[in-house]
N, C-alpha and C positions, 0 to 999 in steps of 0.2 A: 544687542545693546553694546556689547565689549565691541564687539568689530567694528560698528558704529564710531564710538569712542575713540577705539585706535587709528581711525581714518582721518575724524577730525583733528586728534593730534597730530598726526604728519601732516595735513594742509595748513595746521598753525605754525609745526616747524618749518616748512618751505617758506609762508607767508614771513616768517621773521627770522629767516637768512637772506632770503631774498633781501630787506632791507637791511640788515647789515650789509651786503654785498653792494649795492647801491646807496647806504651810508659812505661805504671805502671811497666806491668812486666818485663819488662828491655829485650832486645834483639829483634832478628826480624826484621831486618832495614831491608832485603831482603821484607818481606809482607809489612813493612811501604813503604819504597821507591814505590812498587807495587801498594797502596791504595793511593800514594799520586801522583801520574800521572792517577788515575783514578779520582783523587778528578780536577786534570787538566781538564780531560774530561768531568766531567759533568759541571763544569763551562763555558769551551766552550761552550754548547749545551744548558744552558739556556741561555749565551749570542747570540746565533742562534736565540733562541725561541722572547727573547727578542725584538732583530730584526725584526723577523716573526709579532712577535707584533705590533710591532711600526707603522710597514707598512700595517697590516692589520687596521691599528687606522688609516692610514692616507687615507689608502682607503675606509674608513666605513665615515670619515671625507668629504671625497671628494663627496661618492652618497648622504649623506644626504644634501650637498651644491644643488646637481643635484636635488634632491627632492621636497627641499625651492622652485627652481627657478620653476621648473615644478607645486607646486601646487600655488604660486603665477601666473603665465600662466595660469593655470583653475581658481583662482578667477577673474582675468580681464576678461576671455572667459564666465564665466557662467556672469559677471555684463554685458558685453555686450550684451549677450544673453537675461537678462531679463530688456535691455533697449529695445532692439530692439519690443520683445513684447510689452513690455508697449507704445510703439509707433504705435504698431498694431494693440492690441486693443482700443487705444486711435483714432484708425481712423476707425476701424469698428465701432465706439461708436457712431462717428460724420456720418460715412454714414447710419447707422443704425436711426439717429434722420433725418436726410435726406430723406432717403426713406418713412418716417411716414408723415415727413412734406408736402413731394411732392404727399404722398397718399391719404392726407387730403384735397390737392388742389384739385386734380383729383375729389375727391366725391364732392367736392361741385362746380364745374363744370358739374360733370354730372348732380348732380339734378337740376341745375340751364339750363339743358339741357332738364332734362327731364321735367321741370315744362312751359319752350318756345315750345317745341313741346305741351305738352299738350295744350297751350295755341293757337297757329296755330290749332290745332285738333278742336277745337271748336270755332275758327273763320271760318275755312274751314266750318264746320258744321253747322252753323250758318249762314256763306253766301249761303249754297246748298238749304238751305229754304226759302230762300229770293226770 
């Protein structure tokens, strides 16, 4: 679209040197009158371009609004996401100190298990001699 633009600008500065140059030398109104409906047309055409512009601004304006709102959406989604974890591993944390605690119980249940049996073993053993 720019290089477009910039093309028609130089064929409107040619078209309108030309007729000053052919102003100087007096005569020619057939090629001025000619140059200066083409000086018409390229001013059309960059008011086209213009346009074309405009509306490409308004829609380049428009996806980057869509953008904003989409990566605002992925910062709530990923803070949610790394609530949700930290809520996860805050309860593996706890059941993890849970299981140590209630393994800790167990062992000392057992040997308090295993030290009454041994203690029945040698009452039993003790009354088989008697």
């Amino acid at each position: 679209m720019i290089s477009e633009a910039k093309l028609i600008k130089r064929k409107y500065e040619v078209s309108r040197t030309k007729i000053e140059v052919i102003s100087l030398e007096g005569g020619g109104e057939e090629v001025i009158d000619k140059e200066r409906l083409k000086i018409e047309s390229y001013k059309l055409e960059l008011q086209s371009l213009k346009k074309d512009r405009e509306a490409l601004g308004l829609k380049i304006q428009s996806l980057d609004h869509k953008i904003t709102k989409i990566e605002e959406m992925l910062g709530n989604d990923r803070q949610r996401l790394r609530d949700e974890a930290s809520s996860a591993y805050q309860s593996i944390g706890k059941a993890n100190r849970d299981i140590s605690k209630l393994g800790a119980e167990v062992a000392l249940v057992e040997s308090e298990m295993k030290l009454h049996y041994s203690e029945i073993g040698r009452y039993v053993s003790l009354g088989s001699r008697q």
